[in-house]
VOTI-255931 format. One line per field, with one value per atom (N, C-alpha, C, O): residue number from 1; residue in one letter; atom name; y negated, x, z. Coordinates in Angstrom, 2 decimals, always signed. Layout:
! residues N
nr NUM / ... $
rest a / ... $
atom CA / ... $
v Y / ... $
u X / ... $
w Z / ... $
***
This chain:
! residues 125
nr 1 / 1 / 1 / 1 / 2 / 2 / 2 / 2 / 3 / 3 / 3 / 3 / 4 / 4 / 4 / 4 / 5 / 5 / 5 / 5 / 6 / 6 / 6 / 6 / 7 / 7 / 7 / 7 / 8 / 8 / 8 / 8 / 9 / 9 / 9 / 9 / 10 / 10 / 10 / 10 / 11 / 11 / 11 / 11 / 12 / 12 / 12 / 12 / 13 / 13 / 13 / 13 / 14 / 14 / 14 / 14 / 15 / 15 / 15 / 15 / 16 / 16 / 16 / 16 / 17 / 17 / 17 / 17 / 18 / 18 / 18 / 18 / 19 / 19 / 19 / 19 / 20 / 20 / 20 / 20 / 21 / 21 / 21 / 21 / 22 / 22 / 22 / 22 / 23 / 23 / 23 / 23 / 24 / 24 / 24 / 24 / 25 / 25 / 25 / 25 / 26 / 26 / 26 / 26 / 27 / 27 / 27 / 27 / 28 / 28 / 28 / 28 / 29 / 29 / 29 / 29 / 30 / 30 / 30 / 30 / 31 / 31 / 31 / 31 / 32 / 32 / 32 / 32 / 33 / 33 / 33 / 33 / 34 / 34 / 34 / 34 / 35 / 35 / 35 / 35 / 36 / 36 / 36 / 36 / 37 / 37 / 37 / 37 / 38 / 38 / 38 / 38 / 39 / 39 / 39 / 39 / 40 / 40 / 40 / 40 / 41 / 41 / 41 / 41 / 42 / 42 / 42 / 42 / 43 / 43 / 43 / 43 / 44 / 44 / 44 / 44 / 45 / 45 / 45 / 45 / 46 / 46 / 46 / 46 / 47 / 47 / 47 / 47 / 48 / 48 / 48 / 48 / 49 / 49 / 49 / 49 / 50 / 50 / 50 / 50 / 51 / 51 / 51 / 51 / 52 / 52 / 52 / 52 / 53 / 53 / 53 / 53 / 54 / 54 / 54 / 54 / 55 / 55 / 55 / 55 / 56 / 56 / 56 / 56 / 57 / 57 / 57 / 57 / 58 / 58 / 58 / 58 / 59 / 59 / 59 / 59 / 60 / 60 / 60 / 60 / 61 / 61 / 61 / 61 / 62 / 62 / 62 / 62 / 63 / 63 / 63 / 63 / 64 / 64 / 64 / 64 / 65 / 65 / 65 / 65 / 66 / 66 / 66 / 66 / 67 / 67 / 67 / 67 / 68 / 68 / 68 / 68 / 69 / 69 / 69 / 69 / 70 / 70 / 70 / 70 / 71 / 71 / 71 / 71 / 72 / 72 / 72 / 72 / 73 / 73 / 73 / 73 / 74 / 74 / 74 / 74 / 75 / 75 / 75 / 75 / 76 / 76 / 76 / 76 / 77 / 77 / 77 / 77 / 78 / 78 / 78 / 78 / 79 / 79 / 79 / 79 / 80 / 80 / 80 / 80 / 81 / 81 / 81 / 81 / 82 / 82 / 82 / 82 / 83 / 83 / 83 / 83 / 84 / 84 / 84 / 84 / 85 / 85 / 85 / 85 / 86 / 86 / 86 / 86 / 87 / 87 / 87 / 87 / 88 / 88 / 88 / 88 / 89 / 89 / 89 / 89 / 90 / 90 / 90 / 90 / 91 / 91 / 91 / 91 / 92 / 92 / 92 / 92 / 93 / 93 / 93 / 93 / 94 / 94 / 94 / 94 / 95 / 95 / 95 / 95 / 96 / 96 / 96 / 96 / 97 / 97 / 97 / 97 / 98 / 98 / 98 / 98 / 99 / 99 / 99 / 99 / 100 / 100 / 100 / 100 / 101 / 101 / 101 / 101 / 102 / 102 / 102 / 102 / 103 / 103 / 103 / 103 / 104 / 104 / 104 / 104 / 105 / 105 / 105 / 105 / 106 / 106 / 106 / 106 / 107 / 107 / 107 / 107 / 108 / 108 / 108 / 108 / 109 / 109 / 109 / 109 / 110 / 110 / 110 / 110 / 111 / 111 / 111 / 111 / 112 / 112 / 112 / 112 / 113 / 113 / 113 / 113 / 114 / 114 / 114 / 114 / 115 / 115 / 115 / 115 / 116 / 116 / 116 / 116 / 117 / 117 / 117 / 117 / 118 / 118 / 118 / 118 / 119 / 119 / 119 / 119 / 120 / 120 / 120 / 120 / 121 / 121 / 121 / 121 / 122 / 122 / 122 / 122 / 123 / 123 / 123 / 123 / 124 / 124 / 124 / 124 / 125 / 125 / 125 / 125 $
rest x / x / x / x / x / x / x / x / x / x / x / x / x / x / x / x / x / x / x / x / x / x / x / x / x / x / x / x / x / x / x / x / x / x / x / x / x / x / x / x / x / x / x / x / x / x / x / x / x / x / x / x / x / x / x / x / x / x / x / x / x / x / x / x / x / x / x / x / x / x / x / x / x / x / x / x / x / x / x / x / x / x / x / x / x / x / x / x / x / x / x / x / x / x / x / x / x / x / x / x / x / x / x / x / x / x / x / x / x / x / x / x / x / x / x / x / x / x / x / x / x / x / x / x / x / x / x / x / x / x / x / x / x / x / x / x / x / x / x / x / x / x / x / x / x / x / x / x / x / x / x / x / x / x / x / x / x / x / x / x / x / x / x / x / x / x / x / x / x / x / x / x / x / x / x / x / x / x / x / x / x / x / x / x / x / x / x / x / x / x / x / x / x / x / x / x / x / x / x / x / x / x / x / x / x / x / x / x / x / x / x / x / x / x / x / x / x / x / x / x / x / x / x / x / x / x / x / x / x / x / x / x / x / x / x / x / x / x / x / x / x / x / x / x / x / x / x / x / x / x / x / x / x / x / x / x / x / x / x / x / x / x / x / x / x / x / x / x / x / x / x / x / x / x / x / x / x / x / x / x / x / x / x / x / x / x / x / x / x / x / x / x / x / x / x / x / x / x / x / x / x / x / x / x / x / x / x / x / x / x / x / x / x / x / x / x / x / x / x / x / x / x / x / x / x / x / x / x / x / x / x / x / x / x / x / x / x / x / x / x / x / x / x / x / x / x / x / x / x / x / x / x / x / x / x / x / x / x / x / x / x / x / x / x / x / x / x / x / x / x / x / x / x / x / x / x / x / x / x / x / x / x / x / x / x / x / x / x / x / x / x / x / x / x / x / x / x / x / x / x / x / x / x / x / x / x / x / x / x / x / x / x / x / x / x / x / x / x / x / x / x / x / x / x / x / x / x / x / x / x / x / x / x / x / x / x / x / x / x / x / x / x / x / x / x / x / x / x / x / x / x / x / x / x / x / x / x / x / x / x / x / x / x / x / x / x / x / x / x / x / x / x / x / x / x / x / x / x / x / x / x / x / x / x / x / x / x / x / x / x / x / x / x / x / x / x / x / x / x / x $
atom N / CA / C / O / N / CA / C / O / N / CA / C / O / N / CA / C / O / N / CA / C / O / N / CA / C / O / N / CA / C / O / N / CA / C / O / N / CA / C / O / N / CA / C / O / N / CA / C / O / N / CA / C / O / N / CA / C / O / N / CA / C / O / N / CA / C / O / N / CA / C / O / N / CA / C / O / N / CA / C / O / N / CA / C / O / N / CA / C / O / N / CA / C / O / N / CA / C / O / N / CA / C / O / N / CA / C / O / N / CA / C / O / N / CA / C / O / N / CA / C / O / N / CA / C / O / N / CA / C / O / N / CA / C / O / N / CA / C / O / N / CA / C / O / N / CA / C / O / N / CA / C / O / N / CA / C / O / N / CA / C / O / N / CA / C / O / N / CA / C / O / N / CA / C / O / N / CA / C / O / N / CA / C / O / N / CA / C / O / N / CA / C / O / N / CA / C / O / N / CA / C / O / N / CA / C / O / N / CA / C / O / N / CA / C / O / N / CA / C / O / N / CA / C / O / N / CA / C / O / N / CA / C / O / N / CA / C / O / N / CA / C / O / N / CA / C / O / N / CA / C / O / N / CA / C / O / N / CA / C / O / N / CA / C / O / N / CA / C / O / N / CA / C / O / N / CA / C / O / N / CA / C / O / N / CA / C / O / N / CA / C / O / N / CA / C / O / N / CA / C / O / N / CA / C / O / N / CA / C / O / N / CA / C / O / N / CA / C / O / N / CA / C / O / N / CA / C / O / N / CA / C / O / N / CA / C / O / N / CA / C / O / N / CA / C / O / N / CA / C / O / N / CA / C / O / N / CA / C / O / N / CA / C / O / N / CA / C / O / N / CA / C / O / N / CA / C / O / N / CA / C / O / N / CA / C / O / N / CA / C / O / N / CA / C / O / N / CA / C / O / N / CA / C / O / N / CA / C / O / N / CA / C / O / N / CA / C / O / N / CA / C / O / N / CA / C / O / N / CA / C / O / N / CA / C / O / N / CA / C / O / N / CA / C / O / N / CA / C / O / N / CA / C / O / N / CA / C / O / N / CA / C / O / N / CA / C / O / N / CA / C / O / N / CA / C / O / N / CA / C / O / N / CA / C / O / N / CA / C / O / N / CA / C / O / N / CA / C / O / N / CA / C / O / N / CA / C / O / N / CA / C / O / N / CA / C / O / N / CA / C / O / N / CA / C / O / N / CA / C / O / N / CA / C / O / N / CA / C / O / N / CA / C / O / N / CA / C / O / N / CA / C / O / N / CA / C / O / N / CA / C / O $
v -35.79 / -35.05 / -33.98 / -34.33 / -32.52 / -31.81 / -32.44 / -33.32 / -31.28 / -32.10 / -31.65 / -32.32 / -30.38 / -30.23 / -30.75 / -30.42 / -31.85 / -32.89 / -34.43 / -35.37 / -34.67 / -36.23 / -36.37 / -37.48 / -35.79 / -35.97 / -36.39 / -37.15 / -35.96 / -36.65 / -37.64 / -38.07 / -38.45 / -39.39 / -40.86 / -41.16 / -41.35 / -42.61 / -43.63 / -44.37 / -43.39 / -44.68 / -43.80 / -44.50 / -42.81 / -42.18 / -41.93 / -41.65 / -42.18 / -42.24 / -41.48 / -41.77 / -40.16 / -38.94 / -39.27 / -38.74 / -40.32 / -40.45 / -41.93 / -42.40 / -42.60 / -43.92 / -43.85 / -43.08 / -44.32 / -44.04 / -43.06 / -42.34 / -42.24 / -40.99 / -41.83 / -42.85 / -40.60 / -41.40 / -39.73 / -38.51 / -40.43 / -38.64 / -38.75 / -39.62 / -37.83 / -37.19 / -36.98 / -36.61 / -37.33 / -37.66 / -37.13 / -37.71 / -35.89 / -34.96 / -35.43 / -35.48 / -35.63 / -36.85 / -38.02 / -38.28 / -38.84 / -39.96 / -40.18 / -41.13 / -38.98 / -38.55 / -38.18 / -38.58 / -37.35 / -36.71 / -37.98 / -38.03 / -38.80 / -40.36 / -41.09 / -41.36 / -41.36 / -42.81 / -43.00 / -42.28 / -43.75 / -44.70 / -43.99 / -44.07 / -43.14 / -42.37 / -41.08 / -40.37 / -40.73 / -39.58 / -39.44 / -38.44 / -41.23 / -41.21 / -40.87 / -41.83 / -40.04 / -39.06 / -40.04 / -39.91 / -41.35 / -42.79 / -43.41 / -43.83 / -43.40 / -44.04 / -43.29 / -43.88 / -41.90 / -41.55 / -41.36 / -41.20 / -41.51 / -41.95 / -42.82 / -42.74 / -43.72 / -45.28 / -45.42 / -45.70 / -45.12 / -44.46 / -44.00 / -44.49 / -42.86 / -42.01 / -42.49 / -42.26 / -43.50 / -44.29 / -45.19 / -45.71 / -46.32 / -47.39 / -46.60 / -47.24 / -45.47 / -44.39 / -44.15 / -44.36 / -43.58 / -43.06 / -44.33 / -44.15 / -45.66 / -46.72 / -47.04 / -47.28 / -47.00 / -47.40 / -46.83 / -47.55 / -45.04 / -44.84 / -44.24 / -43.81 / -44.41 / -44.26 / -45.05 / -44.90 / -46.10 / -47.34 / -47.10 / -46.66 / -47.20 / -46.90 / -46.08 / -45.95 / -45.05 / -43.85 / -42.41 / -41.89 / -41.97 / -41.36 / -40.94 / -39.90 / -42.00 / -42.43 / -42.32 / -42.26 / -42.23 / -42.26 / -40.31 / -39.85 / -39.56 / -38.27 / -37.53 / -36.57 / -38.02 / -37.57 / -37.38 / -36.45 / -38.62 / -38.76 / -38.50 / -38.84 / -37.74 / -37.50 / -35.50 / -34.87 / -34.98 / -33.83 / -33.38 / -32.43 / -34.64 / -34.51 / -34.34 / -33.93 / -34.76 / -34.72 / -33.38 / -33.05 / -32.79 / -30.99 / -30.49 / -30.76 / -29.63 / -28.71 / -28.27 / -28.28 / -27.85 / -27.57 / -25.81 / -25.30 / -25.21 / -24.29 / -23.17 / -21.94 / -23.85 / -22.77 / -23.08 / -22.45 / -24.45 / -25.63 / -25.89 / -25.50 / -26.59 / -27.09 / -28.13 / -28.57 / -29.09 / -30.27 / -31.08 / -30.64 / -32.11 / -33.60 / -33.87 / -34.75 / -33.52 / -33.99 / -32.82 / -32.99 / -31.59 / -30.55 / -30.06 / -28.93 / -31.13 / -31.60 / -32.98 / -33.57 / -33.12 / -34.35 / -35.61 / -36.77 / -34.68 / -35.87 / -35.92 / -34.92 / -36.68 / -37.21 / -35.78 / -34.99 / -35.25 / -34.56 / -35.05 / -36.24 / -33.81 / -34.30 / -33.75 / -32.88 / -35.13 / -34.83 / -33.96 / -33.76 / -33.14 / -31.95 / -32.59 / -32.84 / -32.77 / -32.46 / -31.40 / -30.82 / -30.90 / -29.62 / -28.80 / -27.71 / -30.17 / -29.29 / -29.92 / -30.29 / -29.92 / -30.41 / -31.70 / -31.69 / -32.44 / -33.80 / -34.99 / -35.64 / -35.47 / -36.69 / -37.71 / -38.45 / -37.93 / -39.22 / -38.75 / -39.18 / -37.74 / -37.46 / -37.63 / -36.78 / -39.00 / -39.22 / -39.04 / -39.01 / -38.90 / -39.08 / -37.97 / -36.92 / -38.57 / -37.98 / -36.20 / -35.43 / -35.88 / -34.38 / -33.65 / -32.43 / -34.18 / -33.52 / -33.28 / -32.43 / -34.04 / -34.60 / -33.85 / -34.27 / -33.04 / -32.17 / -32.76 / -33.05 / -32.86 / -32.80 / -31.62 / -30.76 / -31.53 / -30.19 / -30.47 / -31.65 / -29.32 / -29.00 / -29.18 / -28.62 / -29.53 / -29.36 / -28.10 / -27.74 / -26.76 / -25.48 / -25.24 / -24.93 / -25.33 / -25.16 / -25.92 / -25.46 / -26.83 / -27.85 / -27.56 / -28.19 / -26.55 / -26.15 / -24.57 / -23.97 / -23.92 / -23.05 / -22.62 / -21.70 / -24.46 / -24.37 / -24.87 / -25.23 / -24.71 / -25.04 / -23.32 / -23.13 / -22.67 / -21.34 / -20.69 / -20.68 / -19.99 / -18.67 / -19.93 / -19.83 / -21.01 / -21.78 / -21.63 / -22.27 / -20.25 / -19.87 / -19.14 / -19.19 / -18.61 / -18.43 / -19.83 / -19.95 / -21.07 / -21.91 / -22.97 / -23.58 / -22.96 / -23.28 / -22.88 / -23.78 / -21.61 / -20.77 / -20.85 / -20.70 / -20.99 / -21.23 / -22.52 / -22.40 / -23.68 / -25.04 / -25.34 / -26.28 / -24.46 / -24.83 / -24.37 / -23.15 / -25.13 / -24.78 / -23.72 / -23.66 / -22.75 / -21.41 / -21.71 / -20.79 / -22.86 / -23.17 / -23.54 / -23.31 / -24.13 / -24.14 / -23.16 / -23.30 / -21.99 / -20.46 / -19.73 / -19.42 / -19.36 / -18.65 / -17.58 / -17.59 / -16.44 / -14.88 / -14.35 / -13.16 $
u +73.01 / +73.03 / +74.13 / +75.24 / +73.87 / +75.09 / +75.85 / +75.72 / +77.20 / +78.54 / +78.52 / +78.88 / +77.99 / +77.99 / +77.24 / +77.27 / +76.45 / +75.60 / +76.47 / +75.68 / +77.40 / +78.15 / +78.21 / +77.78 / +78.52 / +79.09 / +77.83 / +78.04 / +76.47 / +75.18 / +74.66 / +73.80 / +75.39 / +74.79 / +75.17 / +76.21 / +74.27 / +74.32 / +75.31 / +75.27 / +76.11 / +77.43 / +78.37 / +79.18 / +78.46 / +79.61 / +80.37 / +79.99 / +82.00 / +83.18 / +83.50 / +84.20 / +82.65 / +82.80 / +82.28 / +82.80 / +81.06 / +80.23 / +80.51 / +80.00 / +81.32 / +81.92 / +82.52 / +83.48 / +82.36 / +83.42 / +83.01 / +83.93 / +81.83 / +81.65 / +80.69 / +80.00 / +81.18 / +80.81 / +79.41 / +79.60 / +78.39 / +77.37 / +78.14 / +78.48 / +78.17 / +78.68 / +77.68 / +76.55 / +78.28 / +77.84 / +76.19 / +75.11 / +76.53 / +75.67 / +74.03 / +72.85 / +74.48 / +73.27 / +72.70 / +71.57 / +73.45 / +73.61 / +72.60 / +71.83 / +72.78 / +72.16 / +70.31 / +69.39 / +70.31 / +69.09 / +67.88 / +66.66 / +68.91 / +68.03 / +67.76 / +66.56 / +68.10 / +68.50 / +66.93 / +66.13 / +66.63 / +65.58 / +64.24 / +63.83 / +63.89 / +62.20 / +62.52 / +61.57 / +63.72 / +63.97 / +64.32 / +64.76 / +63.91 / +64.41 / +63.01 / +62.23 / +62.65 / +61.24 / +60.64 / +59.41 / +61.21 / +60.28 / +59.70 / +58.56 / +60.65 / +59.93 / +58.67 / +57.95 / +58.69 / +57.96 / +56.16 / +55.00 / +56.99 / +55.78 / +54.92 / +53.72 / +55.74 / +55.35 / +53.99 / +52.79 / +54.80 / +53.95 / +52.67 / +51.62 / +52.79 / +51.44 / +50.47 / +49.26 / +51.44 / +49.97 / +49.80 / +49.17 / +50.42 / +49.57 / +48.36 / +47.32 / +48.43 / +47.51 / +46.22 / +45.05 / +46.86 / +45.95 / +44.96 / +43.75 / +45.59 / +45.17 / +43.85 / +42.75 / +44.15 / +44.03 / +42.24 / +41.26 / +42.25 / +41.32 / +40.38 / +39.23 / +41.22 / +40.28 / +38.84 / +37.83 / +39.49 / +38.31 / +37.66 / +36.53 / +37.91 / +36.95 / +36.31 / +35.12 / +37.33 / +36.56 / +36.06 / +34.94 / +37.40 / +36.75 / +35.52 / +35.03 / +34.87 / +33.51 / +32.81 / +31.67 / +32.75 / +31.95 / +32.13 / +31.17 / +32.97 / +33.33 / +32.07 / +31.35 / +31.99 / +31.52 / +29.98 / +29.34 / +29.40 / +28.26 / +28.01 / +26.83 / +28.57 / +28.66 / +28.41 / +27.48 / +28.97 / +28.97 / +27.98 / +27.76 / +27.60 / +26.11 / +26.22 / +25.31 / +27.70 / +28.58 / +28.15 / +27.32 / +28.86 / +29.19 / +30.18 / +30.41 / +30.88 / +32.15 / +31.20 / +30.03 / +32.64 / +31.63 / +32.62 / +32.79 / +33.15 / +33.38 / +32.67 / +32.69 / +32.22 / +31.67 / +30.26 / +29.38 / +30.11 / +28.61 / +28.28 / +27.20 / +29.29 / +28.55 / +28.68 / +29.68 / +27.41 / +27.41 / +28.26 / +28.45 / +28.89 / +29.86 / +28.67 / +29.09 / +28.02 / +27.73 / +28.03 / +28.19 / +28.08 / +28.86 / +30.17 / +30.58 / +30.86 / +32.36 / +32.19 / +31.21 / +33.89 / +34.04 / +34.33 / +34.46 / +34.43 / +35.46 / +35.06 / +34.64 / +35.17 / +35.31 / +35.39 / +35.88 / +34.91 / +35.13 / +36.57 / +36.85 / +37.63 / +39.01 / +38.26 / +37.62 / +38.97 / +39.18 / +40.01 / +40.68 / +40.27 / +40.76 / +41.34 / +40.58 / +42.56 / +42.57 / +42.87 / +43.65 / +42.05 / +41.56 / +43.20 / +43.66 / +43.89 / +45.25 / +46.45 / +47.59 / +46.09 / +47.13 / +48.23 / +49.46 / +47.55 / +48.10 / +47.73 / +46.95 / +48.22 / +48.12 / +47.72 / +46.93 / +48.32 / +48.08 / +47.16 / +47.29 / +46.05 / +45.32 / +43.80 / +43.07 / +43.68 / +42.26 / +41.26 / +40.32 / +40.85 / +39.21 / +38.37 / +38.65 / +37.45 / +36.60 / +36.26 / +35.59 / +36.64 / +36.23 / +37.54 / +37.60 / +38.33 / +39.46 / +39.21 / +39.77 / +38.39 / +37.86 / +37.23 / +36.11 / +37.06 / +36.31 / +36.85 / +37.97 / +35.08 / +35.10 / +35.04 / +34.24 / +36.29 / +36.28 / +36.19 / +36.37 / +35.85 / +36.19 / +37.61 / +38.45 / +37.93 / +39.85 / +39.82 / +40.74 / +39.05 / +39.82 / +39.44 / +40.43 / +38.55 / +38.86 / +40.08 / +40.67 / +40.20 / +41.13 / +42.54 / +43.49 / +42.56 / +44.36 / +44.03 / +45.10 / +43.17 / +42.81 / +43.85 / +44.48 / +43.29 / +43.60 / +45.46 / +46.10 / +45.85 / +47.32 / +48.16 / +49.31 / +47.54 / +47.85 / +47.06 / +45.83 / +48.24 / +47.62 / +47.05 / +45.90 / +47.95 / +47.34 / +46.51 / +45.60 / +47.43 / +47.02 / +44.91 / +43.92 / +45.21 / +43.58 / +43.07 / +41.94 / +43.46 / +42.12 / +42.09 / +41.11 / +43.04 / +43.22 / +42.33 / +41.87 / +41.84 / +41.13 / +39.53 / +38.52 / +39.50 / +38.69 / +37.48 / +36.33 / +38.39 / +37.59 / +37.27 / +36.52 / +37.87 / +38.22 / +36.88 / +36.76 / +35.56 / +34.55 / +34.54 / +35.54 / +33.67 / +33.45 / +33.67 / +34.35 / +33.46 / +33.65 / +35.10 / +35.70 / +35.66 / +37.21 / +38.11 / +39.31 / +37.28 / +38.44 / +38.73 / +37.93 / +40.06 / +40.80 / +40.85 / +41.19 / +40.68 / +40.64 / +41.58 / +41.87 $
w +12.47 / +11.22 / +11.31 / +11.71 / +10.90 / +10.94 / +10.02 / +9.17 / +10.72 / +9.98 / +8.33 / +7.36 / +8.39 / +6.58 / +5.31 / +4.13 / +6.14 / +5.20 / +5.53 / +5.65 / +5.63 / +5.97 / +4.47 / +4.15 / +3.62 / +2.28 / +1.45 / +0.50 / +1.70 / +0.99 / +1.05 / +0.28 / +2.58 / +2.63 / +1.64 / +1.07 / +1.70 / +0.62 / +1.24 / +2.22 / +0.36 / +0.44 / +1.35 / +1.96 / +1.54 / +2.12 / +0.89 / -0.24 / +1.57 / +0.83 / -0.39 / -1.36 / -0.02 / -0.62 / -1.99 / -2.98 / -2.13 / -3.48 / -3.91 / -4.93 / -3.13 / -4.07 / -5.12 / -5.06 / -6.08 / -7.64 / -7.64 / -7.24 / -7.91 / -8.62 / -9.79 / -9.86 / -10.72 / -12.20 / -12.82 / -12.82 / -13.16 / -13.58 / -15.09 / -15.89 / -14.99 / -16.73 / -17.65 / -17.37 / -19.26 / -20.54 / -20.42 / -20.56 / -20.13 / -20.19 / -19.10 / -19.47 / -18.06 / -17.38 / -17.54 / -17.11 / -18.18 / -18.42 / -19.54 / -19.68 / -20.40 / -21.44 / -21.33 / -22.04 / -20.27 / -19.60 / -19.12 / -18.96 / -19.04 / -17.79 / -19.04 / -19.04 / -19.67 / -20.74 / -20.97 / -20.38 / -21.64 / -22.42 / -21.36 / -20.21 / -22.87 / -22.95 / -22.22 / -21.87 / -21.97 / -21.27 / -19.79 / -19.22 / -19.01 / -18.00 / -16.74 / -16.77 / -15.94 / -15.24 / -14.80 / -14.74 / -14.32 / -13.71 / -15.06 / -15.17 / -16.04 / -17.04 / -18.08 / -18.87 / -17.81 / -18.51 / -17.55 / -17.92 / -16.02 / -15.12 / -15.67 / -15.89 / -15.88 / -16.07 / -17.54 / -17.55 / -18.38 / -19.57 / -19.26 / -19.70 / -18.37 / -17.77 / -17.10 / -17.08 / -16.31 / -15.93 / -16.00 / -15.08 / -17.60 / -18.19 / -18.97 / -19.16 / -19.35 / -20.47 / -19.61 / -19.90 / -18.29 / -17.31 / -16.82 / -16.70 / -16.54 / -16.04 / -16.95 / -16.45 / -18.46 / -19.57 / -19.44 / -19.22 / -19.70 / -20.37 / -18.39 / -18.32 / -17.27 / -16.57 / -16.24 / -15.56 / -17.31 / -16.69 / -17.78 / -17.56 / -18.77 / -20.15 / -20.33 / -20.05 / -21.07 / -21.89 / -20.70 / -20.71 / -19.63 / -18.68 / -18.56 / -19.00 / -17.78 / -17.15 / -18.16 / -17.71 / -19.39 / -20.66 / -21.02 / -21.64 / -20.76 / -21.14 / -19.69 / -20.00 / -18.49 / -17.42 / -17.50 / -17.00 / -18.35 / -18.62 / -19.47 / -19.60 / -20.89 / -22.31 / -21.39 / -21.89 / -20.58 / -20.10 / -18.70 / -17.96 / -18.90 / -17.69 / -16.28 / -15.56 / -15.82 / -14.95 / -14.46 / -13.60 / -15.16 / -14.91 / -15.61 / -16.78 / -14.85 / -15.03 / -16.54 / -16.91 / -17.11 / -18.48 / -18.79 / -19.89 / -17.31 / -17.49 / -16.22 / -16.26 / -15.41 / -14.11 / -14.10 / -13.52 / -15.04 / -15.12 / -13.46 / -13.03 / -12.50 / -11.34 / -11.52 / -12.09 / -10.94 / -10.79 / -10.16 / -9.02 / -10.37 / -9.83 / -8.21 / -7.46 / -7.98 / -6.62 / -5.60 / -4.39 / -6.27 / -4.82 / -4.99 / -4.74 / -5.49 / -5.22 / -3.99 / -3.54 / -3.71 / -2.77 / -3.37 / -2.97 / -5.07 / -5.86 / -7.62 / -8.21 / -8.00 / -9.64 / -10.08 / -9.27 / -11.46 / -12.33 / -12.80 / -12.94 / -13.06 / -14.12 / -15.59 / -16.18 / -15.61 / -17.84 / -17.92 / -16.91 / -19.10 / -19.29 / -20.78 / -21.72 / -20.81 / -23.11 / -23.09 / -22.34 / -24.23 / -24.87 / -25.36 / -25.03 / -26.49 / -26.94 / -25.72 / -26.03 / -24.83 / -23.89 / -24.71 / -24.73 / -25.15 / -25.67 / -25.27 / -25.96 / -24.13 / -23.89 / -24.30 / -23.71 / -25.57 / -26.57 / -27.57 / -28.72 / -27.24 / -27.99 / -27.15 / -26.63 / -27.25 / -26.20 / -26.93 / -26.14 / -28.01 / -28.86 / -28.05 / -27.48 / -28.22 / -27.34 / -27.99 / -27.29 / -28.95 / -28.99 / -28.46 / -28.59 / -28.00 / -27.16 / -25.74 / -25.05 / -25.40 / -23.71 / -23.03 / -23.31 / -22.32 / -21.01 / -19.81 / -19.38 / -19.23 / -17.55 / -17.20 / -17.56 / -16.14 / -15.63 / -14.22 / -13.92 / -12.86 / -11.77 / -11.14 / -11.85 / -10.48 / -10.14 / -10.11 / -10.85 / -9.47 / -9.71 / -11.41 / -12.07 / -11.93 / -13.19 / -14.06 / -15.03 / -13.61 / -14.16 / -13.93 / -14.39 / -13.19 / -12.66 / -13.28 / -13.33 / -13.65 / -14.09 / -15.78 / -16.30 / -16.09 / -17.56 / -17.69 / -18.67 / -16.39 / -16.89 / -17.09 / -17.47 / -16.85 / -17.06 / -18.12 / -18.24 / -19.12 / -19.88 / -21.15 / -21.58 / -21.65 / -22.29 / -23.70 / -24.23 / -24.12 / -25.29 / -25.16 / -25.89 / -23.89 / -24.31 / -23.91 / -24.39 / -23.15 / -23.15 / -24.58 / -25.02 / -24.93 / -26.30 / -27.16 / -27.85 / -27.38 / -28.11 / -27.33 / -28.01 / -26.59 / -25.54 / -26.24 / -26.64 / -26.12 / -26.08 / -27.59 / -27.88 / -28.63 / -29.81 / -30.59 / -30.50 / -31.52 / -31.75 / -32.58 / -33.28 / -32.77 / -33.45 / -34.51 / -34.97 / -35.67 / -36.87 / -37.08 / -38.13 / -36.02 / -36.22 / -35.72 / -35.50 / -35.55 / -35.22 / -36.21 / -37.09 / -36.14 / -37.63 / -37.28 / -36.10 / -37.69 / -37.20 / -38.46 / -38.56 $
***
């Protein structure tokens, strides 16, 4: 290992008795700590892949419901999509099967797919 990484390594002298400050300590704690909110994600994920999922795929005729290609000239599963990007908002009129490139599509420019998925009777002009 070069010599200007000795100090990163785990349990070198350099990081014994180092204490993270208020301010980190703070960042990690409970619901705010990035493993635990993993954890969360995929009792939810665990939860409705077996259930409701598989019920959204066949509710959409297993087709992208934005390019309309069929789930058999993919390699893989249709992704669910939520509509207002809310997690804990599973009911099924939130739910789209999408394509993975459509599906990474919609993590950008959120404000138009927002407007996008949202039915003509519920658009405010």
């Amino acid at each position: 290992m070069p010599k200007g990484f000795q100090g990163f390594q785990k349990g070198h002298k350099i990081n014994i008795g180092r204490i993270c400050s208020i301010e980190t300590r703070m960042k990690t704690a409970g619901d705010k700590n990035p493993a635990k909110r993993q954890e969360v994600r995929d009792k939810i994920s665990k939860a409705l892949t077996g259930k409701k999922y598989p019920e959204i795929r066949v509710r959409d005729n297993f087709t992208c419901q934005i390019c309309k290609v069929p789930e058999l000239e993919f390699n893989r599963r249709l992704d669910i999509h939520h509509k207002d990007y809310n997690k804990k908002n599973n009911t099924e009129i939130n739910l789209v099967a999408l394509c993975q490139s459509c599906h990474l599509k919609t993590n950008f420019n959120r404000e138009y797919w927002l407007n996008y998925f949202v039915p003509e009777r519920q658009k405010v002009y």
